[in-house]
Chimera marker file (.cmm) of the C-alpha trace (Angstrom):
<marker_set name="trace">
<marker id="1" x="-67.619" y="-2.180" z="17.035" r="1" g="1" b="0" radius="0.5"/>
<marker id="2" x="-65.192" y="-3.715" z="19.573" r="1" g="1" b="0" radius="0.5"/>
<marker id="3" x="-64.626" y="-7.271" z="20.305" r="1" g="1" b="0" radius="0.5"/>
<marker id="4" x="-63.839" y="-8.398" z="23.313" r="1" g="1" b="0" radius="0.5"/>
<marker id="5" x="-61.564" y="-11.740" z="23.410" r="1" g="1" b="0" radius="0.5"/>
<marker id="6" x="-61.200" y="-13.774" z="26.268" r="1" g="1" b="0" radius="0.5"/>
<marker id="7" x="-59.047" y="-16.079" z="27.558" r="1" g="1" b="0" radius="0.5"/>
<marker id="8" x="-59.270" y="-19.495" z="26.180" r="1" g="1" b="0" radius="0.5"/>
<marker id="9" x="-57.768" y="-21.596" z="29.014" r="1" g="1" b="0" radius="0.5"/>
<marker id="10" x="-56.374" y="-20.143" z="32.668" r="1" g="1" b="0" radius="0.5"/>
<marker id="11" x="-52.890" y="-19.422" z="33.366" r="1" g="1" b="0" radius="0.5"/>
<marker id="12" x="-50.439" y="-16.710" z="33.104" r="1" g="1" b="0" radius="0.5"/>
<marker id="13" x="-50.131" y="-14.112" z="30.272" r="1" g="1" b="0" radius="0.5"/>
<marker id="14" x="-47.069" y="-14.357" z="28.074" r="1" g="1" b="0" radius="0.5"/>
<marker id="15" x="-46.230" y="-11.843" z="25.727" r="1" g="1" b="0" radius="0.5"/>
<marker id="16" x="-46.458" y="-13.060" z="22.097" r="1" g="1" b="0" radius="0.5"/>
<marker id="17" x="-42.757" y="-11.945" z="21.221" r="1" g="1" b="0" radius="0.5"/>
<marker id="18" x="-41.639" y="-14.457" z="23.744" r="1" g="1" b="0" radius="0.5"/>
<marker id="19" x="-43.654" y="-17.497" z="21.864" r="1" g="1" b="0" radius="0.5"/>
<marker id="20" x="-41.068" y="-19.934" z="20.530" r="1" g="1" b="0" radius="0.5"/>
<marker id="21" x="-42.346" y="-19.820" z="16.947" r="1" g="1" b="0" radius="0.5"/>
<marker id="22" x="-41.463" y="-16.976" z="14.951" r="1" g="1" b="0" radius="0.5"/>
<marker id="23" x="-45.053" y="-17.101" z="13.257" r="1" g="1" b="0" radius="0.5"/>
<marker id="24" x="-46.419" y="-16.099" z="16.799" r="1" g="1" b="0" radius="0.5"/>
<marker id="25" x="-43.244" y="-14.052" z="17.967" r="1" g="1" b="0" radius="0.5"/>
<marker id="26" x="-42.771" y="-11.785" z="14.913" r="1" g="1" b="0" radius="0.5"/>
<marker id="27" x="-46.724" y="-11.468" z="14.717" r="1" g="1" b="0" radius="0.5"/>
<marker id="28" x="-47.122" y="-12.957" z="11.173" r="1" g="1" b="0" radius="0.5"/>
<marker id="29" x="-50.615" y="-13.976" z="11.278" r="1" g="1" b="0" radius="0.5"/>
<marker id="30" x="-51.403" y="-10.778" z="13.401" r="1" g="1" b="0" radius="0.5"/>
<marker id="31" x="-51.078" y="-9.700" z="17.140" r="1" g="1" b="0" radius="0.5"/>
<marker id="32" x="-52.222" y="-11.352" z="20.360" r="1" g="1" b="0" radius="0.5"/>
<marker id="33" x="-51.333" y="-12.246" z="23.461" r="1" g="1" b="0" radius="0.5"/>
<marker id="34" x="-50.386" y="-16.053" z="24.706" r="1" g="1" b="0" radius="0.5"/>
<marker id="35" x="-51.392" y="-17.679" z="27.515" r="1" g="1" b="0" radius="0.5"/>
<marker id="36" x="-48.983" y="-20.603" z="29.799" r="1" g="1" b="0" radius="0.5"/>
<marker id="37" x="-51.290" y="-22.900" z="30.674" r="1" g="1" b="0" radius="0.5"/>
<marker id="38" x="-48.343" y="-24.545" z="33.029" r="1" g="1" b="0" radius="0.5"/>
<marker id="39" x="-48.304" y="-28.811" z="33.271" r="1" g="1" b="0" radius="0.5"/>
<marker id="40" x="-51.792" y="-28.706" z="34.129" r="1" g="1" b="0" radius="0.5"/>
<marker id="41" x="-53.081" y="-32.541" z="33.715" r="1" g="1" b="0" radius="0.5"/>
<marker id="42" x="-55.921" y="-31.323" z="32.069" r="1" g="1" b="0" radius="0.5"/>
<marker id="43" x="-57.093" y="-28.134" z="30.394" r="1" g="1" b="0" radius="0.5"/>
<marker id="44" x="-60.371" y="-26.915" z="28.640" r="1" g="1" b="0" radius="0.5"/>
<marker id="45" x="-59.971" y="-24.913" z="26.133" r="1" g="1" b="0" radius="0.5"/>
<marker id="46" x="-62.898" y="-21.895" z="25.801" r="1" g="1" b="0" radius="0.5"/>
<marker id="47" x="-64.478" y="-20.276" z="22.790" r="1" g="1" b="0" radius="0.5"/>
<marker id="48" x="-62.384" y="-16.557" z="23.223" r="1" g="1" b="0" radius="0.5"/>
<marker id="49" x="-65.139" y="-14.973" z="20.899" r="1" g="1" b="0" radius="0.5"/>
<marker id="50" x="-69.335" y="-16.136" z="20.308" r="1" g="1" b="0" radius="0.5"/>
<marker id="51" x="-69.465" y="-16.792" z="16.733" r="1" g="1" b="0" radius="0.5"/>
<marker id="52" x="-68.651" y="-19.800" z="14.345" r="1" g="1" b="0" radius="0.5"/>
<marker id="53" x="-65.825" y="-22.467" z="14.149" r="1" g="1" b="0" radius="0.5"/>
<marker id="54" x="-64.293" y="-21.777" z="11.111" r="1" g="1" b="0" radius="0.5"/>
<marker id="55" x="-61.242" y="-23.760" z="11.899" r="1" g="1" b="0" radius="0.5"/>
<marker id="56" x="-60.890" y="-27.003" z="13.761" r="1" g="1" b="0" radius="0.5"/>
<marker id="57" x="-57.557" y="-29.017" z="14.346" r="1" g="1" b="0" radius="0.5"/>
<marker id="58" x="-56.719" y="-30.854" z="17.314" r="1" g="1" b="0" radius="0.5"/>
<marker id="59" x="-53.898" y="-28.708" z="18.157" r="1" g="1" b="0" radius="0.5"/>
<marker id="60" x="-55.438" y="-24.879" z="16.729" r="1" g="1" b="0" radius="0.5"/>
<marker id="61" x="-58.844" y="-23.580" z="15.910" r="1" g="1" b="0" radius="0.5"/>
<marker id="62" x="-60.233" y="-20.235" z="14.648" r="1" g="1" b="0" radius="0.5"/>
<marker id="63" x="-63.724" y="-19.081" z="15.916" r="1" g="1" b="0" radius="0.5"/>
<marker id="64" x="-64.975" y="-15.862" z="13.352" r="1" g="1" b="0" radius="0.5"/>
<marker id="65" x="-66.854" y="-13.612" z="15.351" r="1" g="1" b="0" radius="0.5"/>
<marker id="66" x="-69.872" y="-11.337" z="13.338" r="1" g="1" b="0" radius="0.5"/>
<marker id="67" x="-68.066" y="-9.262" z="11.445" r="1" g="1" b="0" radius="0.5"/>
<marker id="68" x="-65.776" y="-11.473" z="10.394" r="1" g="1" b="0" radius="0.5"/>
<marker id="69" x="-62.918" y="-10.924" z="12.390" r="1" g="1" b="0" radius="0.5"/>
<marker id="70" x="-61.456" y="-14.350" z="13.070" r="1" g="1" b="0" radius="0.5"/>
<marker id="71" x="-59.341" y="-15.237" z="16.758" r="1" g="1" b="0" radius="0.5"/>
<marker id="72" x="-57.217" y="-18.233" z="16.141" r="1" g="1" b="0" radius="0.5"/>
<marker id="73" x="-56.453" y="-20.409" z="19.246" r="1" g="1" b="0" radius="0.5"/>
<marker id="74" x="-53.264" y="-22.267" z="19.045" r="1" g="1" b="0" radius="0.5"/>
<marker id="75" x="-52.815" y="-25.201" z="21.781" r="1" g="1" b="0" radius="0.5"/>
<marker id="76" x="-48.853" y="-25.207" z="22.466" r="1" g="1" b="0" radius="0.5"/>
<marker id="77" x="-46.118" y="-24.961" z="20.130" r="1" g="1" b="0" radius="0.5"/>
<marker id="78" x="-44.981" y="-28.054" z="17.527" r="1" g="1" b="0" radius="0.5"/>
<marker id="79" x="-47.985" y="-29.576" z="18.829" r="1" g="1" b="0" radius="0.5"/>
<marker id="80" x="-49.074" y="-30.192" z="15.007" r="1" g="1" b="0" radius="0.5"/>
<marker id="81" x="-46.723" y="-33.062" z="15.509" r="1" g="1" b="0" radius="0.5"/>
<marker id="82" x="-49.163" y="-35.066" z="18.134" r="1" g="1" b="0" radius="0.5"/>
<marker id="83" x="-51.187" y="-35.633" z="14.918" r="1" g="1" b="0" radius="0.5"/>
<marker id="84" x="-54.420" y="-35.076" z="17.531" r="1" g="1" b="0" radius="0.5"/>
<marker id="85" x="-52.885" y="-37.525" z="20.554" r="1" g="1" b="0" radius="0.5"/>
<marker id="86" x="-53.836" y="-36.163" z="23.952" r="1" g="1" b="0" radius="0.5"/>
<marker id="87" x="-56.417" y="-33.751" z="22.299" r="1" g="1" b="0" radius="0.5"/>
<marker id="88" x="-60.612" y="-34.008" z="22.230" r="1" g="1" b="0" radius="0.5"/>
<marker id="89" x="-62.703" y="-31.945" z="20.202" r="1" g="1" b="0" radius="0.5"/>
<marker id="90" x="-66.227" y="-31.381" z="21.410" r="1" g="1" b="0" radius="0.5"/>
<marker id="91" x="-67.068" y="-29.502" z="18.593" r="1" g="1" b="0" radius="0.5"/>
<marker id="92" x="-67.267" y="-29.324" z="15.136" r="1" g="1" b="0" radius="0.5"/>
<marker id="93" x="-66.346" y="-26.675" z="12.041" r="1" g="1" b="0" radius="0.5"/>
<marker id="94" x="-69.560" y="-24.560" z="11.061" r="1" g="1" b="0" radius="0.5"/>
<marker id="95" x="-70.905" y="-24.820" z="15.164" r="1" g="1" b="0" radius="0.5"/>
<marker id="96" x="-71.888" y="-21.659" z="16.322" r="1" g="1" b="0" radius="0.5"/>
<marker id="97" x="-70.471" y="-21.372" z="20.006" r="1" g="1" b="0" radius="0.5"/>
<marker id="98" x="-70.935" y="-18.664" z="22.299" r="1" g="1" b="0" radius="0.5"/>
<marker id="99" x="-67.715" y="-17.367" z="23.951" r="1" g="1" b="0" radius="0.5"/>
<marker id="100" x="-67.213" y="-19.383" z="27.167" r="1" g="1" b="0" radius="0.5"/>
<marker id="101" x="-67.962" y="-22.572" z="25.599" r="1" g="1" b="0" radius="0.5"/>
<marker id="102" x="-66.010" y="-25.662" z="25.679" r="1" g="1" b="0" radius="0.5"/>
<marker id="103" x="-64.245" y="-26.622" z="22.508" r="1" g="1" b="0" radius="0.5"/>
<marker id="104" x="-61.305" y="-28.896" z="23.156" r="1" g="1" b="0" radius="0.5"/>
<marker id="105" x="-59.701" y="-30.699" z="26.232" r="1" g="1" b="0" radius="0.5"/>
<marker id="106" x="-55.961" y="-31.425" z="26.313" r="1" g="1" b="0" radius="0.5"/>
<marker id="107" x="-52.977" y="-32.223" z="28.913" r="1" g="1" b="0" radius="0.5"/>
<marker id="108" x="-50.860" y="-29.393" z="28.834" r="1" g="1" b="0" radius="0.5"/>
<marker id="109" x="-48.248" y="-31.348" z="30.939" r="1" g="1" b="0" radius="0.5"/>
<marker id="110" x="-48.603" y="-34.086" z="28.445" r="1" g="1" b="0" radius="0.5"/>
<marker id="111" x="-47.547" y="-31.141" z="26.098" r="1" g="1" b="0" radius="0.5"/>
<marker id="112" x="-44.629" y="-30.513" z="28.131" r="1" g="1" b="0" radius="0.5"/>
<marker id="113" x="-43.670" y="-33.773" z="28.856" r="1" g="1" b="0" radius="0.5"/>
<marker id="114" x="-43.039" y="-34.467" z="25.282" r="1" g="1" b="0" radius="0.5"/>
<marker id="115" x="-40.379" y="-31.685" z="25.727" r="1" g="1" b="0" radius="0.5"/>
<marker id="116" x="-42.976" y="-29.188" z="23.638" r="1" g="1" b="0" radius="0.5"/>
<marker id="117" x="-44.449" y="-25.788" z="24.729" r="1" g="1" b="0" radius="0.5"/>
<marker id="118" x="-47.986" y="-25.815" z="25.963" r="1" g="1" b="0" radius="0.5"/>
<marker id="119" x="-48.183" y="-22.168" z="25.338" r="1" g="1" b="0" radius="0.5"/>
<marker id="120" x="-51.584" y="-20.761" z="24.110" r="1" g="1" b="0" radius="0.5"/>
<marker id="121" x="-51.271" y="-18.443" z="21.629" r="1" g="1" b="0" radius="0.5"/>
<marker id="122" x="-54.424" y="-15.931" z="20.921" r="1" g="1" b="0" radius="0.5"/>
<marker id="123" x="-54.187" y="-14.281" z="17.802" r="1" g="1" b="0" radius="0.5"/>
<marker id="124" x="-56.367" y="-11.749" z="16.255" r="1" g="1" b="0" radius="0.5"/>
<marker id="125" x="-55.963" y="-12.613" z="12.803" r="1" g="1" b="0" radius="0.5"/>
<marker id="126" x="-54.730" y="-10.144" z="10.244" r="1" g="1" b="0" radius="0.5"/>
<marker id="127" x="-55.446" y="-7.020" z="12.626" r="1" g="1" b="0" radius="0.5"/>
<marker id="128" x="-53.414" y="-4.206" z="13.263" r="1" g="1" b="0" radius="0.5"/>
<marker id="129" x="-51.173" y="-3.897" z="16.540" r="1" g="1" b="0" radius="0.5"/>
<marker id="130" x="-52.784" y="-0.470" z="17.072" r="1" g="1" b="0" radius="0.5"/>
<marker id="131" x="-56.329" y="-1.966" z="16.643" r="1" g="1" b="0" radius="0.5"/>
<marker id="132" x="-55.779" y="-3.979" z="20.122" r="1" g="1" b="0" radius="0.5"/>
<marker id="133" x="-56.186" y="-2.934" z="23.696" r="1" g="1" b="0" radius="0.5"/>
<marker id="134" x="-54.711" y="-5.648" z="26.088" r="1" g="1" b="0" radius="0.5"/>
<marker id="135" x="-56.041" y="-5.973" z="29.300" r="1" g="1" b="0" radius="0.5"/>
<marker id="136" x="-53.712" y="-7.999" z="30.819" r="1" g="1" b="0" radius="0.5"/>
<marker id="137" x="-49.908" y="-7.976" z="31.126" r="1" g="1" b="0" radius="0.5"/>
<marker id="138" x="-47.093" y="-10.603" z="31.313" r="1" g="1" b="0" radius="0.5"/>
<marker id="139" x="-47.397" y="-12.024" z="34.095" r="1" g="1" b="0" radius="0.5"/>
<marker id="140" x="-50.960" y="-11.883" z="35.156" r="1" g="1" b="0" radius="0.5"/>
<marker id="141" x="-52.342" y="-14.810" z="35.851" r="1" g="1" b="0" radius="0.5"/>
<marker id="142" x="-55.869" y="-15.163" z="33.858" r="1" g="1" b="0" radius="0.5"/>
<marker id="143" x="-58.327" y="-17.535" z="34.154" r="1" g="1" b="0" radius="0.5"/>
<marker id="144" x="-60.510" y="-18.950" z="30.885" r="1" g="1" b="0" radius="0.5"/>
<marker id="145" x="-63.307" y="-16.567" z="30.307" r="1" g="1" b="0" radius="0.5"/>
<marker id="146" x="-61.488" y="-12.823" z="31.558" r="1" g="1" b="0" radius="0.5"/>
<marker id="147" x="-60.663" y="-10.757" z="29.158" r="1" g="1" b="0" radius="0.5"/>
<marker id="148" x="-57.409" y="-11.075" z="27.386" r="1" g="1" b="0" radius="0.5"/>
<marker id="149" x="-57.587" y="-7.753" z="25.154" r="1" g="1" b="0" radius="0.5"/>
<marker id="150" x="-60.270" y="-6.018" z="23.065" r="1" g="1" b="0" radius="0.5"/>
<marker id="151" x="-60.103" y="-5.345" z="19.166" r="1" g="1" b="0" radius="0.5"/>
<marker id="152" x="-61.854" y="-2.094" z="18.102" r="1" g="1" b="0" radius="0.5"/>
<link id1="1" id2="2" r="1" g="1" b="0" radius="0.2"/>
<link id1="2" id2="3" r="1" g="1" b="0" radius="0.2"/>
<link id1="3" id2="4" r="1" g="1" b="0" radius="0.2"/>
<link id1="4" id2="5" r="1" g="1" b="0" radius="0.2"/>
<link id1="5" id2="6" r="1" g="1" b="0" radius="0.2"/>
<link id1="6" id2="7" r="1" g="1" b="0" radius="0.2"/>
<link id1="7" id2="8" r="1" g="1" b="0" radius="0.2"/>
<link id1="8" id2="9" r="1" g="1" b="0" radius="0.2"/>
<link id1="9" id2="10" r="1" g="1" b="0" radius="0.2"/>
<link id1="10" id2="11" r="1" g="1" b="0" radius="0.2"/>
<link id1="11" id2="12" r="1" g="1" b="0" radius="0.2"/>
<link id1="12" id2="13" r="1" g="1" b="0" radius="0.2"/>
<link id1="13" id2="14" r="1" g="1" b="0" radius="0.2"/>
<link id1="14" id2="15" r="1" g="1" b="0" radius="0.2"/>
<link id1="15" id2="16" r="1" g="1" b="0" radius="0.2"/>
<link id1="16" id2="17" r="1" g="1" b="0" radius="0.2"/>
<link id1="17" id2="18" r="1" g="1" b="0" radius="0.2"/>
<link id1="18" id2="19" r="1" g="1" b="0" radius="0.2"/>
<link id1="19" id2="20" r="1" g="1" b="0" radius="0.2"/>
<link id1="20" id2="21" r="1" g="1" b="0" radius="0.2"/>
<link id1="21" id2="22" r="1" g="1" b="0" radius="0.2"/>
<link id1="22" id2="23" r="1" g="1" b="0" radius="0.2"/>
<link id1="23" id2="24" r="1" g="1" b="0" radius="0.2"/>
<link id1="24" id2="25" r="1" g="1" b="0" radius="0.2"/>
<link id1="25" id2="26" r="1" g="1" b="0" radius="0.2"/>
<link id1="26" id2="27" r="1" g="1" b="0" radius="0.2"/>
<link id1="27" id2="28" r="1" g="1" b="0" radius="0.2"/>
<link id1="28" id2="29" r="1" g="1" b="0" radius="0.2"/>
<link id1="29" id2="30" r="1" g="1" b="0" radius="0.2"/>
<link id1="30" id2="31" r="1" g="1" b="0" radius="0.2"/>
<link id1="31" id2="32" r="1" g="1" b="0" radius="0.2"/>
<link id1="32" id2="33" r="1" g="1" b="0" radius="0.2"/>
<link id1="33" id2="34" r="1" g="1" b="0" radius="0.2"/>
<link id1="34" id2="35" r="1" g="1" b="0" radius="0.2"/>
<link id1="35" id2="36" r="1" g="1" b="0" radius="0.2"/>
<link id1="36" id2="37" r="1" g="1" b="0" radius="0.2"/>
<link id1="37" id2="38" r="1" g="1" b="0" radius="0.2"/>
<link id1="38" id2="39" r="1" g="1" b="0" radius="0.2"/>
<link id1="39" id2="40" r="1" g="1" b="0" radius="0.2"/>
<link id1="40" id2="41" r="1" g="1" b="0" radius="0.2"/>
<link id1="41" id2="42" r="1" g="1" b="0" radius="0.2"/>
<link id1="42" id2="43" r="1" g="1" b="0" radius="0.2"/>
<link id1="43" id2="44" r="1" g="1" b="0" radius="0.2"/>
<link id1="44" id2="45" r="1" g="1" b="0" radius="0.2"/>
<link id1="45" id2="46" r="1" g="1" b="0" radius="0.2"/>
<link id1="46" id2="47" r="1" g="1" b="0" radius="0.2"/>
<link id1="47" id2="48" r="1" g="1" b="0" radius="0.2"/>
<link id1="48" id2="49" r="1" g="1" b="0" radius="0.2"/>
<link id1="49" id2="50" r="1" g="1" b="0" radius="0.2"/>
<link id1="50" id2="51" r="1" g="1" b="0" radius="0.2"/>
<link id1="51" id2="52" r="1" g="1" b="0" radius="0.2"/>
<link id1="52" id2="53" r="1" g="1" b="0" radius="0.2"/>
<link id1="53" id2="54" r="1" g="1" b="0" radius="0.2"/>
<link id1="54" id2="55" r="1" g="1" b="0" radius="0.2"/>
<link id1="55" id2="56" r="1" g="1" b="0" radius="0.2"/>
<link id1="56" id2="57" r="1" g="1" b="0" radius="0.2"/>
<link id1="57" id2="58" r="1" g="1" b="0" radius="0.2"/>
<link id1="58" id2="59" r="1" g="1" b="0" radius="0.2"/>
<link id1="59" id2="60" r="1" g="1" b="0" radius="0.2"/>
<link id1="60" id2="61" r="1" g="1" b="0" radius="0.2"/>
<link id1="61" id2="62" r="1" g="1" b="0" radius="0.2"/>
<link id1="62" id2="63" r="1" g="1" b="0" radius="0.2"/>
<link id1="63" id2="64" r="1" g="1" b="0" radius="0.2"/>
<link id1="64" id2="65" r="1" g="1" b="0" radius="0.2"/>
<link id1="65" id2="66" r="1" g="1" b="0" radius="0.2"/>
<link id1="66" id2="67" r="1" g="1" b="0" radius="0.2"/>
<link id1="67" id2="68" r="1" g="1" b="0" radius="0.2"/>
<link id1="68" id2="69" r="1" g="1" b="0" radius="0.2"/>
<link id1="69" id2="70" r="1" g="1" b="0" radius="0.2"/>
<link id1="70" id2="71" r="1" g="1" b="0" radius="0.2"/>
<link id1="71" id2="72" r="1" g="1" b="0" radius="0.2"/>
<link id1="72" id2="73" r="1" g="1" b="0" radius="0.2"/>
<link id1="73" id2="74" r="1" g="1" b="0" radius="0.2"/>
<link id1="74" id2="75" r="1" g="1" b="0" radius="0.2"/>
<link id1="75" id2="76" r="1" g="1" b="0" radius="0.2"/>
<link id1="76" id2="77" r="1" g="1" b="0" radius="0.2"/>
<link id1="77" id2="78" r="1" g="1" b="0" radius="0.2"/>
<link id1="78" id2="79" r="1" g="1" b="0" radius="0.2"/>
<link id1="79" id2="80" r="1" g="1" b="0" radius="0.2"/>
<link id1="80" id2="81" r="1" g="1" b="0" radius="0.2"/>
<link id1="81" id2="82" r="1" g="1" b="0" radius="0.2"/>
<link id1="82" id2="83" r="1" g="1" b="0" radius="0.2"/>
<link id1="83" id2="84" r="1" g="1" b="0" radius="0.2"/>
<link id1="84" id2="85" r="1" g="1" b="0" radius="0.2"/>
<link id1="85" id2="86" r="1" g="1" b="0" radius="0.2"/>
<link id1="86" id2="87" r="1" g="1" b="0" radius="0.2"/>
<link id1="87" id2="88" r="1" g="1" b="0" radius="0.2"/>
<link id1="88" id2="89" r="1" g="1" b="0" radius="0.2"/>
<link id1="89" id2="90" r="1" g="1" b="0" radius="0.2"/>
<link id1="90" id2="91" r="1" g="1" b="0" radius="0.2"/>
<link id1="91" id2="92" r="1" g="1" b="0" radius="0.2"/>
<link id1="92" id2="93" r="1" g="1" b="0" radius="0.2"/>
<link id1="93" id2="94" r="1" g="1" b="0" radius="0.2"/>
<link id1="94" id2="95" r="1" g="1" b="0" radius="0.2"/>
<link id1="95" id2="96" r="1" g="1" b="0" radius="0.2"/>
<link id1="96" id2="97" r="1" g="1" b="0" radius="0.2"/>
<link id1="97" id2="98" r="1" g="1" b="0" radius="0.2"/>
<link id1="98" id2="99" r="1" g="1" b="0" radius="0.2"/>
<link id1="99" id2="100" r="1" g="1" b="0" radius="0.2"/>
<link id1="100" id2="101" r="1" g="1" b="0" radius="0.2"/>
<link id1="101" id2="102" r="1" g="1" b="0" radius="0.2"/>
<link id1="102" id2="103" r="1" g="1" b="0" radius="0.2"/>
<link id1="103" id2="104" r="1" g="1" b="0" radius="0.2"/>
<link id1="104" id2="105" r="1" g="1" b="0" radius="0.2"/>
<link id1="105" id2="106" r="1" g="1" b="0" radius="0.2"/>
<link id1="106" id2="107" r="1" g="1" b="0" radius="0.2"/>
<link id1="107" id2="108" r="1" g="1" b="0" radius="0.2"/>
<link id1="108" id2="109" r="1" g="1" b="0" radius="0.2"/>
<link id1="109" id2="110" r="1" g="1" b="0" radius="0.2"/>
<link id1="110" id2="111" r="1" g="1" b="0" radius="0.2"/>
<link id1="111" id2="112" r="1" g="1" b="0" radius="0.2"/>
<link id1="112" id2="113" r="1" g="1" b="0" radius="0.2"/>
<link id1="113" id2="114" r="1" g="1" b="0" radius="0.2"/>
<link id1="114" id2="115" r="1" g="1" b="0" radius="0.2"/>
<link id1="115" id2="116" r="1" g="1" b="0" radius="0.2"/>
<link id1="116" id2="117" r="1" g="1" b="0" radius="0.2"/>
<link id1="117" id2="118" r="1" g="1" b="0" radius="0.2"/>
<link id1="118" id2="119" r="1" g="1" b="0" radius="0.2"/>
<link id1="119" id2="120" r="1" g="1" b="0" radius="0.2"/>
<link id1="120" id2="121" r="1" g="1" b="0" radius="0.2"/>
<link id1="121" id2="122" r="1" g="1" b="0" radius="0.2"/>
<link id1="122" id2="123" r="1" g="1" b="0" radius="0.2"/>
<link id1="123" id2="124" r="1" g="1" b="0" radius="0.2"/>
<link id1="124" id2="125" r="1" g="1" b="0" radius="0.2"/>
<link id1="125" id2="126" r="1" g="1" b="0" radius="0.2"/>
<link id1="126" id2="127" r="1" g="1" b="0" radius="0.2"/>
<link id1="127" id2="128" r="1" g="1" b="0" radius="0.2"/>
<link id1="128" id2="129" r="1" g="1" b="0" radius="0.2"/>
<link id1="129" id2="130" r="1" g="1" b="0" radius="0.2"/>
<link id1="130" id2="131" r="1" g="1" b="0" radius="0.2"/>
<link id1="131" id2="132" r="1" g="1" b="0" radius="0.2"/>
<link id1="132" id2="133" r="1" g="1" b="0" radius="0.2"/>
<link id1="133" id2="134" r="1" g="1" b="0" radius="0.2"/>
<link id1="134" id2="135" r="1" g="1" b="0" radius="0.2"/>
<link id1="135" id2="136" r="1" g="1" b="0" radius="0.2"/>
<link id1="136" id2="137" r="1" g="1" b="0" radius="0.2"/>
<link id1="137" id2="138" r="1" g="1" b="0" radius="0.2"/>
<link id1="138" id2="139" r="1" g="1" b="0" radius="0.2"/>
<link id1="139" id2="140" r="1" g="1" b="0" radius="0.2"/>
<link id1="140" id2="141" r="1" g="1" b="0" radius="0.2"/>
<link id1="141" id2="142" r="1" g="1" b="0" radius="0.2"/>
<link id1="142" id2="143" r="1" g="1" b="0" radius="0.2"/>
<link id1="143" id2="144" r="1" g="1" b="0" radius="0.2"/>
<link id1="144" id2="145" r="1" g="1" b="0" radius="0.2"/>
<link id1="145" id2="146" r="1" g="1" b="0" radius="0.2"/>
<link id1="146" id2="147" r="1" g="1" b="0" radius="0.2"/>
<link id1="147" id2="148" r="1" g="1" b="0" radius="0.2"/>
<link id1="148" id2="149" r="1" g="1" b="0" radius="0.2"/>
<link id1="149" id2="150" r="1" g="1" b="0" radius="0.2"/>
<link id1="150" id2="151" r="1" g="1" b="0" radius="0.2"/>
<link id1="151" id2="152" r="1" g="1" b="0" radius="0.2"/>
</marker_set>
């Protein structure tokens, strides 16, 4: 069965080898796609997948889909270091949430500002490259709730 992911927040499509983190870039954790969410003031961040917060940081989040394919969300780069500053959850771990949802609110200019990368990485965790079709290239601009790729 394929899953369709969807893009967390709106702005343009960035290819994950030009993340600034080598965990993203070199596709440790598994391939994706990111997404610049630009100095926005203010930015919600969607549920890419319907299924249950397995994950929840300020700053990153994994929602497991049925199936148990898990889509981590990662809200800019070295933003771990904000210790949750400029970040609200509105959900909680173990919440089922239906793709489109709200789950966090940040300031991806805020982000910036502190000379960090709001970049939004979207990573299919621990899947093949070949077991992605992306639907959008770097680039596009996206907005939160199109379709970013689909994992079959």
């Amino acid at each position: 069965m394929s899953l369709r992911v969807l893009a967390p927040v709106t702005g343009s499509a960035v290819a994950l080898t030009d993340v600034p983190d080598p965990v993203f870039a070199e596709a440790m954790v598994g391939p994706g796609i990111a997404v610049d969410p630009g100095r926005a003031a203010q930015a919600q961040v969607r549920a890419p997948v319907t299924g249950t917060v397995a994950k929840l940081h300020p700053h990153a989040l994994i929602v497991l889909a049925d199936g148990g394919r898990g889509v981590l969300v990662h809200l800019g780069i070295d933003t771990v270091e904000l210790d949750g500053a400029g970040f609200t959850l509105h959900v909680s771990e173990q919440d089922a949430v239906t793709a489109g949802d709200v789950l966090v609110t940040f300031s991806p200019s805020s982000v910036a500002d502190g000379g960090r990368s709001p970049l939004t990485p979207v990573v299919a965790l621990d899947a093949a490259a070949d077991a992605l079709t992306v639907a959008v290239r770097p680039g596009d601009q996206v907005t939160a709730g199109e379709e970013l790729f689909t994992w079959t």
